[in-house]
MIKE-516528 format. One record per residue (C-alpha): residue number from 1; residue in three letters; chain; x, y, z. Coordinates in Angstrom, 3 decimals. Layout:
% residues N
(atom NUM ala A (X Y Z));
...
***
This chain:
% residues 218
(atom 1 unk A (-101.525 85.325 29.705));
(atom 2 unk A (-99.805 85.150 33.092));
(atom 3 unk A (-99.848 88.230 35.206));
(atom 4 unk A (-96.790 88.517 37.414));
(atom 5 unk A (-98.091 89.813 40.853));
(atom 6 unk A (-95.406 91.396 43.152));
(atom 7 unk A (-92.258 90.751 41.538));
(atom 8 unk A (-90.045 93.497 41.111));
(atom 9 unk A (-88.073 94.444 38.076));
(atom 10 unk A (-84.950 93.618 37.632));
(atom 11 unk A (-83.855 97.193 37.208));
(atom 12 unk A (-85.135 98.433 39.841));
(atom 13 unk A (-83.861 95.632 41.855));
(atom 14 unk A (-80.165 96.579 40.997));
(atom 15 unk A (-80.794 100.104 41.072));
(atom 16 unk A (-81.734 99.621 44.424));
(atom 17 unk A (-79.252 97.240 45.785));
(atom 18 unk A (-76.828 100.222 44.213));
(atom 19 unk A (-78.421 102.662 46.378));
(atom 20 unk A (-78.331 100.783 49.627));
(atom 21 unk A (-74.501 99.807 49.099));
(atom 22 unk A (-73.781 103.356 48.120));
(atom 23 unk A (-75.360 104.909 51.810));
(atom 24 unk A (-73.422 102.156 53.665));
(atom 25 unk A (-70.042 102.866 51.963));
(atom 26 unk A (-70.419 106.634 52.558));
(atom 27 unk A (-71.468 105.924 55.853));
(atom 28 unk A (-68.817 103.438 56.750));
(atom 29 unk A (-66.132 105.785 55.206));
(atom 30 unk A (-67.289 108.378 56.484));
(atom 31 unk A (-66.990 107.471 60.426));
(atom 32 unk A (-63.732 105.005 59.969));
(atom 33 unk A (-62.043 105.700 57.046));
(atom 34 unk A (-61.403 104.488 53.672));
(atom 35 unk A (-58.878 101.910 54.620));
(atom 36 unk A (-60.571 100.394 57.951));
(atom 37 unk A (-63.581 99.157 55.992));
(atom 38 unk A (-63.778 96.127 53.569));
(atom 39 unk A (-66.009 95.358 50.777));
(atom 40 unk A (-67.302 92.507 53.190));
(atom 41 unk A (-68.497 94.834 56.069));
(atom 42 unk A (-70.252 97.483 53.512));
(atom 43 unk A (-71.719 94.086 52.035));
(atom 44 unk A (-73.130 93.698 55.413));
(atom 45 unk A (-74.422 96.743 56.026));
(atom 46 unk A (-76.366 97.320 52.692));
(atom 47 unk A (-77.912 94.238 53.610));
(atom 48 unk A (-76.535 92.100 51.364));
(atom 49 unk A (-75.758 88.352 51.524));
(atom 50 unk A (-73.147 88.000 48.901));
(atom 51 unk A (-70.081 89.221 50.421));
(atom 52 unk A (-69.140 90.251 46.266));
(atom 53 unk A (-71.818 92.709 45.779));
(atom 54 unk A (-70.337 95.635 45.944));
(atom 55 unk A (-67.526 94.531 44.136));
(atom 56 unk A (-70.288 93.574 41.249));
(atom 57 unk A (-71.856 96.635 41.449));
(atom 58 unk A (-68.860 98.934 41.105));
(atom 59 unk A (-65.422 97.462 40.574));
(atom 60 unk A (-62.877 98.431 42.427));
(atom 61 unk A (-63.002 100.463 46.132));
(atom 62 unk A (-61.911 104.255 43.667));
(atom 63 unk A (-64.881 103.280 41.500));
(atom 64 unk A (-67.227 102.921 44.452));
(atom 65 unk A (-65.569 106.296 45.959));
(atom 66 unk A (-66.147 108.285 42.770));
(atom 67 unk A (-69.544 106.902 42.412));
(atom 68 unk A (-70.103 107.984 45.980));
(atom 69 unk A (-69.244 111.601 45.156));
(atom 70 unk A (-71.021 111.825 41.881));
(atom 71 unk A (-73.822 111.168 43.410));
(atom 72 unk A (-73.228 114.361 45.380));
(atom 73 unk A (-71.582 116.279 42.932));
(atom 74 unk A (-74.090 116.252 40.404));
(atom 75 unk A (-76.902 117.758 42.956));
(atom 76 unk A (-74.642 120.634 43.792));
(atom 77 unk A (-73.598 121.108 40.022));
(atom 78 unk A (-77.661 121.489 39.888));
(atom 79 unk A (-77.713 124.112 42.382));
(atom 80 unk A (-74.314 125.874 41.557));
(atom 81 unk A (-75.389 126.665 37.834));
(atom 82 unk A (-78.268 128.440 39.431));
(atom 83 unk A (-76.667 130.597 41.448));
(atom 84 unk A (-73.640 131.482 38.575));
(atom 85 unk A (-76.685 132.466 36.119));
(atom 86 unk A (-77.786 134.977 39.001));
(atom 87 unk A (-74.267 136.175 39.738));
(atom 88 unk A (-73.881 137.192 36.244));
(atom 89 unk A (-71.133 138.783 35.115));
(atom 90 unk A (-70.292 140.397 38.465));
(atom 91 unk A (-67.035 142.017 39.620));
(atom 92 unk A (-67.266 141.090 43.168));
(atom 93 unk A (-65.462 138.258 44.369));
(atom 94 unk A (-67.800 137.671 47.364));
(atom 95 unk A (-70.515 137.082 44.844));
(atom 96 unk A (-68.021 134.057 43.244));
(atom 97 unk A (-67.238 132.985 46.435));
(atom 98 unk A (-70.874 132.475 47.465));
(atom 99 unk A (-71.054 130.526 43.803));
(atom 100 unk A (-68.309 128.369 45.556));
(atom 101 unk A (-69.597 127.566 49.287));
(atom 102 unk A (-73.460 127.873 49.206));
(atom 103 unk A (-74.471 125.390 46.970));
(atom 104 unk A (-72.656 122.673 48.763));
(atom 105 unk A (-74.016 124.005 52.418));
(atom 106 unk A (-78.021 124.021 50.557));
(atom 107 unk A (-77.034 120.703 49.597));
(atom 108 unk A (-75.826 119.062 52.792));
(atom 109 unk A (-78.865 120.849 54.327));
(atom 110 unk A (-81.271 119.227 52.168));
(atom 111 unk A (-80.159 115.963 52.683));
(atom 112 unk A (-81.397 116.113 56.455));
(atom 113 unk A (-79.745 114.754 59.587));
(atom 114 unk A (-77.064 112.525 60.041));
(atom 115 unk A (-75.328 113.118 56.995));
(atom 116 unk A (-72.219 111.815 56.160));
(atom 117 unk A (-71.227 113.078 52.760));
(atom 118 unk A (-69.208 116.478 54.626));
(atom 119 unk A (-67.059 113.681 56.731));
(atom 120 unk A (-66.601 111.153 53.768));
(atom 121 unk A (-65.339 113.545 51.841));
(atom 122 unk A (-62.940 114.911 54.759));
(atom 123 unk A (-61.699 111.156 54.405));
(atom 124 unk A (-61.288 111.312 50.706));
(atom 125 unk A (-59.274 114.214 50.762));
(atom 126 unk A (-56.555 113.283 53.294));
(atom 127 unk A (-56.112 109.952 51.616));
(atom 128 unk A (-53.016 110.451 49.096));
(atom 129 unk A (-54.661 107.131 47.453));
(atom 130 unk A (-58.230 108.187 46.407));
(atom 131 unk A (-58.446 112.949 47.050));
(atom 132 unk A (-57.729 112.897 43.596));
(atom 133 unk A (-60.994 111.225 43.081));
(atom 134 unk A (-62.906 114.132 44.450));
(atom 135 unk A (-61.051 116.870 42.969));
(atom 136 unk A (-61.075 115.813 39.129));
(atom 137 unk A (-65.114 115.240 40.022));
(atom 138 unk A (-65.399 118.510 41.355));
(atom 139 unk A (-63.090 120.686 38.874));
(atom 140 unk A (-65.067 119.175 35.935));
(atom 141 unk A (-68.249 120.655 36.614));
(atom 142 unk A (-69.175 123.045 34.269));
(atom 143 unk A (-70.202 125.764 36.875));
(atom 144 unk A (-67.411 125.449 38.823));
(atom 145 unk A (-64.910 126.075 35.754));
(atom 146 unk A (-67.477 129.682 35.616));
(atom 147 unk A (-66.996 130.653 39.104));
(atom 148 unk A (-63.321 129.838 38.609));
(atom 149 unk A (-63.539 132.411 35.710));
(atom 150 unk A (-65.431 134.416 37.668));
(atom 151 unk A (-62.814 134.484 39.956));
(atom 152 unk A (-60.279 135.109 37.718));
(atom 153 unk A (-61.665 138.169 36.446));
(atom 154 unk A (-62.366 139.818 39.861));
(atom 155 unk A (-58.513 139.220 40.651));
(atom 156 unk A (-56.538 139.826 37.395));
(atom 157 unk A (-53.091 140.674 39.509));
(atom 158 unk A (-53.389 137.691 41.515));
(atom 159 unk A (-50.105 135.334 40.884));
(atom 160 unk A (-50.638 132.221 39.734));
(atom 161 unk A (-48.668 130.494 42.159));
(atom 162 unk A (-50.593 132.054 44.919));
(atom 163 unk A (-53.564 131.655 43.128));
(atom 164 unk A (-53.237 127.693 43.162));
(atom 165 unk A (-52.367 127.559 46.848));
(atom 166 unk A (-55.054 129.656 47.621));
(atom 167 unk A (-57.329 127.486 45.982));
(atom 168 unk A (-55.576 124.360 47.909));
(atom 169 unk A (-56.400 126.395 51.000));
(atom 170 unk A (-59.686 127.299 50.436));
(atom 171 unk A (-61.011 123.398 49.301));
(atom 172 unk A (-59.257 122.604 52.656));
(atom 173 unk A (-61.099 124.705 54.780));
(atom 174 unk A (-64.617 123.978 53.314));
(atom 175 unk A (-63.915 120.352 53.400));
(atom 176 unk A (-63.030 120.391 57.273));
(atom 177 unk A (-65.584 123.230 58.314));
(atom 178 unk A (-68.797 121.614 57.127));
(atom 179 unk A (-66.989 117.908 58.189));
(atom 180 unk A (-66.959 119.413 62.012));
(atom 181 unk A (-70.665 120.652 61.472));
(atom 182 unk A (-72.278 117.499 60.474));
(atom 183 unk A (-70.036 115.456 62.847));
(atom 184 unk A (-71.411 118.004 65.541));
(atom 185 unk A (-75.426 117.671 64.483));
(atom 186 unk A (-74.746 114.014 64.157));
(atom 187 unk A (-73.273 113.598 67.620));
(atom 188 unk A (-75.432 115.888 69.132));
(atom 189 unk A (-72.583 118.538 70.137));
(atom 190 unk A (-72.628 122.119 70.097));
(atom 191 unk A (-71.682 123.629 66.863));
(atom 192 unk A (-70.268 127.009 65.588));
(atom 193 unk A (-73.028 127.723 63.972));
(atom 194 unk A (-76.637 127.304 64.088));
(atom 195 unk A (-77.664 126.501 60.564));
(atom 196 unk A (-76.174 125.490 57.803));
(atom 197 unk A (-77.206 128.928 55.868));
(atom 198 unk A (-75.003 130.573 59.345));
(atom 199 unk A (-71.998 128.247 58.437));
(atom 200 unk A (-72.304 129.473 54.447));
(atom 201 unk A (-71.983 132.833 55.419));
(atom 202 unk A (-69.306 132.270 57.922));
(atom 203 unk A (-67.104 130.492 55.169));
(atom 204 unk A (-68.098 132.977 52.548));
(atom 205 unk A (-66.718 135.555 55.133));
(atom 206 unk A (-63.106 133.337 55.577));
(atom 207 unk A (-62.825 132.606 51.689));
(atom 208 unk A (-62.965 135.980 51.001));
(atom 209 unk A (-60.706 137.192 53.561));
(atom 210 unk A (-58.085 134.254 52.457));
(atom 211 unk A (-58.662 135.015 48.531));
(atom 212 unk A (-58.319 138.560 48.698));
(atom 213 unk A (-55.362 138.818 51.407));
(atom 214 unk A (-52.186 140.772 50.752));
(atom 215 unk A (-49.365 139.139 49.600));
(atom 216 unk A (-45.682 139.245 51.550));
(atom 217 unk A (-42.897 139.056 48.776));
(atom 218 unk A (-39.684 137.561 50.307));
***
């Protein structure tokens, strides 16, 4: 029988060389944009000589983007199912809006510094080709159709229309908010807030405001 000393399996080989193309194409995007980097360059950066990999890996530039943010997406799900079990079945929006904002602020603080998942997905979602991408992921997730609900409830008399542009608003402003935070921590700048707990409550503070705001009828 031969023993086989040092030699990695093959799984683990590709789940590996998935990982390592994965953090350069979120880092890549993240600082230049989805357009300004090729397959070649993240190639190069995940340390890999075949210039094809990451086209082997995942297919297509919107496969590697949504693979990029389900990696993300389902950690938060994790954390966001906690917090709607807690919340209940409250009335108050603030405790749906918290449902909304803190478990993506726990998660981009548990990932440690420089980050670059807050500023890839500011890229995604000003990019007509691929914010789609990120919102289908995000919408899917089970919690987030409950805090939606949740929401819903707490605001019966809210008009649809307004409603949906609310909602437009509100994505925006997380997006960009924690984007400008981890840009600051990873350049070293002077930030808002201290924390990322600080910037949670900050936003919770906005969202509410901007969900529960009266509305002017022409």
């Amino acid at each position: 029988m031969v023993t086989r000393v040092g030699r990695i399996p093959r799984a683990e080989q590709v789940g590996a060389t998935r990982q390592q193309i994965l953090t350069a194409a979120e880092r890549l995007f993240a600082e230049q944009g989805l357009y300004a980097v090729s397959n070649r360059r993240i190639s190069a950066a995940a340390g890999q000589g075949n210039n094809t990999a990451v086209g082997y890996h995942f297919g297509t530039k919107a496969d590697l983007v949504r693979a990029i943010v389900r990696k993300h997406t389902e950690r938060i799900e994790a954390l966001r199912l906690e917090m709607v079990a807690a919340t209940g079945d409250s009335q108050d929006v603030r405790d749906w809006i918290a449902c909304l904002v803190r478990p993506v602020t726990a998660h981009l603080d548990s990932l440690g510094s420089p980050t670059w998942f807050a500023r890839f997905g500011a890229q995604v979602m000003t990019d007509p080709a691929f914010w789609g991408i990120m919102t289908e992921e995000a919408t899917a997730t089970p919690s987030l159709v409950r805090v939606l609900d949740g929401l819903d409830r707490c605001s019966p008399d809210l008009p649809g229309d307004v409603r949906a542009e609310r909602s437009d608003m509100i994505r925006t402003l997380m997006v960009h908010v924690c984007a400008e935070r981890e840009r600051a921590l990873a350049e070293g700048t002077a930030a808002p807030r201290s924390t990322w707990d600080e910037t949670a409550a900050g936003l919770v503070d906005a969202v509410t405001g901007l969900w529960t705001a009266p509305i002017t009828h022409s």
